[in-house]
C-alpha positions in Angstrom: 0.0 0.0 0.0 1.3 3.0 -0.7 1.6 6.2 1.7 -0.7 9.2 1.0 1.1 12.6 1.5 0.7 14.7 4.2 -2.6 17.0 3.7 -0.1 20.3 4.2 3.4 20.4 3.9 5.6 23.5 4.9 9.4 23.3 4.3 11.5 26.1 5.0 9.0 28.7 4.5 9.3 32.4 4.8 7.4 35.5 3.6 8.3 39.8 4.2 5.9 42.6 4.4 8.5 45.1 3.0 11.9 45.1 5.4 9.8 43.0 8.1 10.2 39.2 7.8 6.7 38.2 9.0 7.2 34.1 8.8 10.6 32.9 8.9 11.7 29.5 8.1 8.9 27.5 9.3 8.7 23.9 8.3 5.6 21.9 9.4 3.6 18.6 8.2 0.1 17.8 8.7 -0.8 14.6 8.2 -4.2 13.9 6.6 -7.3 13.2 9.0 -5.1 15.0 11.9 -6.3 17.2 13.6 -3.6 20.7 14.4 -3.3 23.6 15.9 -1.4 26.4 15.5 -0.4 28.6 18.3 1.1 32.0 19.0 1.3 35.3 20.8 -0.7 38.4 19.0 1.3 39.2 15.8 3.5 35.8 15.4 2.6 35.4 12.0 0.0 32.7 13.0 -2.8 34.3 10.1 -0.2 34.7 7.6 1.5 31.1 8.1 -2.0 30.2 7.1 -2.4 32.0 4.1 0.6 31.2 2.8 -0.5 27.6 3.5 -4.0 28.5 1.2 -2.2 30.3 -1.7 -4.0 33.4 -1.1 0.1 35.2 -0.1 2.7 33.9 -1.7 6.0 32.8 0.2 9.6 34.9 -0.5 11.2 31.6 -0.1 10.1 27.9 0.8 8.1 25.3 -0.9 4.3 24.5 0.2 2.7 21.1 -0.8 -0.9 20.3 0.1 -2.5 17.0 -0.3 1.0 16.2 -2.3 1.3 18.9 -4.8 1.1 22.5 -5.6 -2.3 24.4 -4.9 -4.3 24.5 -7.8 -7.9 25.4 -8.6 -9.0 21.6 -8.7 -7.4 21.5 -4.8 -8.8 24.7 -3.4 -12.5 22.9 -3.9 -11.0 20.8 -1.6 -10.6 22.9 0.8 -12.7 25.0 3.3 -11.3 28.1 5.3 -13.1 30.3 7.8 -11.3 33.6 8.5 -10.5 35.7 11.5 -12.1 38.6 9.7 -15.5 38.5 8.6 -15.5 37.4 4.9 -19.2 37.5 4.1 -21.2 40.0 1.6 -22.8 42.3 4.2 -25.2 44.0 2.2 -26.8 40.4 0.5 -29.2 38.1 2.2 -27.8 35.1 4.2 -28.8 32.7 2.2 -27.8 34.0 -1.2 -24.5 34.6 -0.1 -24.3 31.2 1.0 -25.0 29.4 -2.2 -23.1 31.8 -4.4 -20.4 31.1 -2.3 -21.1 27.3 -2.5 -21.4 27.3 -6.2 -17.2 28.7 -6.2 -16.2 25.6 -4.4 -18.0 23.4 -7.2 -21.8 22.7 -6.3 -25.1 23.4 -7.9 -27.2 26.0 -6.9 -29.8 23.4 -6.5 -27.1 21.0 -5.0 -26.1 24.1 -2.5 -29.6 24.5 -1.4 -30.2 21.4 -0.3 -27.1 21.1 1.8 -27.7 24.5 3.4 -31.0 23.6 4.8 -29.7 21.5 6.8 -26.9 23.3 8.1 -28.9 26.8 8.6 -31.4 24.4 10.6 -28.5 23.0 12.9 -27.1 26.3 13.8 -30.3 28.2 14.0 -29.7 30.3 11.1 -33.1 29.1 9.3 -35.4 31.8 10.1 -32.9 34.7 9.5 -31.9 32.9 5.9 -33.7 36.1 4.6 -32.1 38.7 6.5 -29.1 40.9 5.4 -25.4 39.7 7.0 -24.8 43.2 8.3 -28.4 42.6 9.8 -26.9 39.6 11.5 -25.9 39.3 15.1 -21.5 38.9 15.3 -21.8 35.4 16.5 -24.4 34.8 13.7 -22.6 35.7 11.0 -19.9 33.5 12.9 -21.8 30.5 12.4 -22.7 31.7 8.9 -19.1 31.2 8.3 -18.7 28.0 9.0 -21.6 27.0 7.2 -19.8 28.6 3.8 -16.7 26.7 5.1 -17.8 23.3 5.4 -21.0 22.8 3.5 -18.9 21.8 0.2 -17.7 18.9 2.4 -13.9 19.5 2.3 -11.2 17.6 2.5 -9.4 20.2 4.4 -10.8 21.9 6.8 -9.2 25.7 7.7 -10.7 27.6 10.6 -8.9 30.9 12.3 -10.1 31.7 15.6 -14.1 29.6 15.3 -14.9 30.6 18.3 -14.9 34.1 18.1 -18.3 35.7 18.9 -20.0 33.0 20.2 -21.6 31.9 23.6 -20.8 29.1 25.1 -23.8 27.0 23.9 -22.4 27.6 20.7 -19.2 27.1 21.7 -20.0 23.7 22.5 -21.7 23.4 19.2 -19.0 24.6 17.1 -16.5 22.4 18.8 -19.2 18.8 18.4 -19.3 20.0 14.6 -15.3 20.3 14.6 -15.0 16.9 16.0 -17.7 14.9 13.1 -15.8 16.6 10.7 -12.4 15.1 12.1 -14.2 11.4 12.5 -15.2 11.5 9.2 -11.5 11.3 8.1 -11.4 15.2 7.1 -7.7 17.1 7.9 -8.2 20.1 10.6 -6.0 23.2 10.9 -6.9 25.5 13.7 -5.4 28.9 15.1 -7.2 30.1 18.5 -6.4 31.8 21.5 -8.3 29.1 24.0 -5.6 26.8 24.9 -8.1 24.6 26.6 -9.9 24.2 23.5 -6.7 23.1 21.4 -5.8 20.7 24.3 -8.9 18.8 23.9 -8.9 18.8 20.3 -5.7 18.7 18.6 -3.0 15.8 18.3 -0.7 18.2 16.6 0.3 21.0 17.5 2.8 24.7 16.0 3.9 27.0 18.4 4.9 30.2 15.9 6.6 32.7 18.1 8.1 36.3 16.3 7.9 34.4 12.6 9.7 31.2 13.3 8.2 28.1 14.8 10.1 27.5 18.1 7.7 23.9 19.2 6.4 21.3 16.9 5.1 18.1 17.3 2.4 15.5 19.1 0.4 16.9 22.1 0.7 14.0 24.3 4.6 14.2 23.3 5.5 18.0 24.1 3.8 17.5 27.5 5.8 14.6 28.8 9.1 16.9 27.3 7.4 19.8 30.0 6.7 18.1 32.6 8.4 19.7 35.6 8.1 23.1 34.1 5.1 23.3 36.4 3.6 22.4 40.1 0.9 22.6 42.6 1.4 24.4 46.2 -0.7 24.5 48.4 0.3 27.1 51.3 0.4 30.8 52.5 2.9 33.4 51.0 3.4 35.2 48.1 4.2 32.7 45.4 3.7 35.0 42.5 7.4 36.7 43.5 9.5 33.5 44.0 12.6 33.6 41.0 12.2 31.5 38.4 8.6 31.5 38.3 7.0 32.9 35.1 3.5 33.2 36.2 1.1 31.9 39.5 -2.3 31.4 39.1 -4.2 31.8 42.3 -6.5 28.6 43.8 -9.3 28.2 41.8 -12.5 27.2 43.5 -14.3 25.7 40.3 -11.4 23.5 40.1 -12.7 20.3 42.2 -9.5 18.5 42.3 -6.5 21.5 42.7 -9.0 24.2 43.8 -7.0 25.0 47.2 -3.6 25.0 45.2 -1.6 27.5 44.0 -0.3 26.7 40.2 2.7 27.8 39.5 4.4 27.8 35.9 8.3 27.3 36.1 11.0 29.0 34.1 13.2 27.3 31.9 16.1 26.3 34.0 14.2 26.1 37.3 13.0 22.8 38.6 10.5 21.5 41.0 13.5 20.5 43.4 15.0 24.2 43.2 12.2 25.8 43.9 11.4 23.5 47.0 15.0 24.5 48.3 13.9 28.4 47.4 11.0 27.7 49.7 12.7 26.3 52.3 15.2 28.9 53.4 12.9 31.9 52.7 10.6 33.3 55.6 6.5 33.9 55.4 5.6 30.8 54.0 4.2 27.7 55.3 3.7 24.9 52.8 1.3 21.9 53.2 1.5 20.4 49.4 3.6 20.6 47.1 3.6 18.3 43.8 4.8 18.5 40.4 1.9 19.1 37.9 0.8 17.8 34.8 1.4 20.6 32.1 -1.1 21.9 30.3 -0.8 23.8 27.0 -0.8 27.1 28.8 2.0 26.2 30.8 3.8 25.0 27.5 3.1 28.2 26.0 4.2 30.3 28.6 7.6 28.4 29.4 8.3 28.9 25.8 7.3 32.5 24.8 8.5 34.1 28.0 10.8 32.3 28.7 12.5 33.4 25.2 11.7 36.8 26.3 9.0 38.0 24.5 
C-alpha cells in the first residue's frame, strides 16, 4: 500500500511585508485526517503562516505542498477556510450569499440548497436565511461562516479563531461540529487563543513565536518533554514573586481537584526540586502540598514564549 502525502506540507517557508520578515523558516507537516493547531502570541505570523499555506500570499522563499502537490484550482474545492475577519457579503441576504459562495467551491445551486438547509437548521440560522449579513448578530454571522466553510464537504478543513463571537452554547456546538468533521476522516487546521480548547482537540500541534516556529510536534509528546516546568502548592505566601517563576495562578475554587492549590508555571532552567529548596530557606511561608503538575498547554506556552523573552 502506498503512503498518501501529508494533507499540508511547509518546508523552510518564509514571507516579508517590506523590510519586516513576517514568517521565517517554518517547516511543518500535517498529516491527513489530523487534527492541528497552531499557536502564538498576537502578531506571530500565526494568520499569515495560514495563508501562505492556502495560496491566497505567496511565500519569499520555501516550498508549500498540500495534499501532495502545488495548490491549484482543482485543490482549493477541496478545501474550506473560515477567517478571523468577517468574509461574508454584508449587504446580501444570508442565504444568497451562502449558495453563491457554495457554487465557487463546485456545487449546484440546487445541490447548494439542499445542503444549506440542513446546516442553517443545525445552527439556527433558518429563520434569519432572509435577512441581510450586516443585519446579523457577530456570532451569527460567525456560524454563517462556518456554514460557507464546510458545506462543500472539504477535505481540508481551515478555521482561524471559530470561536470568536460566540456563547458558550455555541461554543460547545461549534466544537461537536469540529469533532464529526475530524471522525469523518477530514484534515483540521486550527489557530485560536483558547488553549483549553486546542488541548482537547488537537493531536498536533505549532507554536509560531516572532515568525519562526520554536515547538512542533504531538500533544501527548510535548507535555511529557514539559513536565516539571510546572507544580501545585498549596500554602500561605506570596508565590507569585518566587525567582524562576514565570507566572502563579491563584486557587481556583471551580477546580474540584486542585481548587485550594496555587499553580505555578516554572521558568526554563528552574526545577521542581530548586524551587522547593527556594521555599525552604525563605521566611513567610508555610507549605502543606507541594507536587509536580501535569502541564497543560498554557503552561507549554508560557515556558516557551516568556521564557524566550517575548
Amino acid at each position: 500500500m502506498v503512503n498518501e502525502a501529508p494533507a499540508i506540507e511547509l518546508d523552510h517557508v518564509s514571507i516579508a511585508y517590506g523590510q519586516e520578515l513576517v514568517v521565517e523558516d517554518v517547516s511543518l507537516e500535517v498529516g491527513r485526517g489530523e487534527f492541528a493547531g497552531i499557536l502564538g502570541p498576537n502578531g506571530a505570523g500565526k494568520t499569515t503562516a495560514i495563508r501562505v499555506m492556502l495560496d491566497i500570499f505567496r511565500p519569499d522563499c520555501g516550498e508549500i505542498r498540500v495534499f501532495g502537490g502545488a495548490m491549484d484550482d482543482l485543490t482549493k474545492k477541496r478545501v474550506g477556510y473560515l477567517p478571523e475577519e468577517r468574509g461574508l457579503y454584508r449587504d446580501l441576504k444570508l442565504e444568497t450569499v451562502l449558495v453563491y459562495l457554495a457554487t465557487l467551491k463546485g456545487l449546484s445551486q440546487a445541490e447548494a440548497r439542499r445542503r444549506l438547509a440542513g446546516w442553517l437548521q443545525r445552527l439556527d440560522l433558518w429563520e434569519h436565511r432572509h435577512k441581510r449579513v450586516q443585519d446579523l448578530s457577530r456570532g451569527m454571522q460567525q456560524k454563517a461562516q462556518l456554514v460557507a466553510t464546510l458545506v462543500h464537504e472539504p477535505d481540508l478543513i481551515v478555521v482561524d479563531e471559530p470561536f470568536a463571537g460566540l456563547d458558550p452554547i455555541n461554543v460547545r456546538l461549534v466544537i461537536s461540529i469540529l469533532e464529526e468533521q475530524r471522525r469523518a476522516g477530514r484534515t483540521i487546521i486550527m489557530s485560536t487563543h483558547q488553549m483549553h480548547q486546542v488541548e482537547a482537540l488537537c493531536n498536533r500541534i505549532v507554536l509560531i513565536n516572532r515568525g519562526r516556529s520554536v515547538l512542533y510536534g504531538e500533544v501527548a509528546r510535548i507535555k511529557r518533554e514539559y513536565c516539571g516546568n510546572s507544580v501545585l502548592v498549596e500554602g500561605t505566601g506570596d508565590f507569585a514573586s518566587l525567582p524562576g517563576v514565570l507566572e502563579a495562578t491563584p486557587p481556583q475554587p471551580d477546580d474540584l481537584r486542585n481548587g485550594v492549590a496555587w499553580h505555578l508555571a516554572l521558568a526554563p532552567g528552574m526545577t521542581p526540586q530548586a524551587l522547593l529548596r527556594e521555599l525552604a530557606i525563605r521566611e513567610g511561608y508555610t507549605i502543606e502540598r507541594f507536587e509536580v503538575a501535569q502541564p497543560s498547554l498554557d503552561d507549554v506556552f508560557i515556558a516557551v514564549v516568556q521564557g524566550a523573552g517575548t
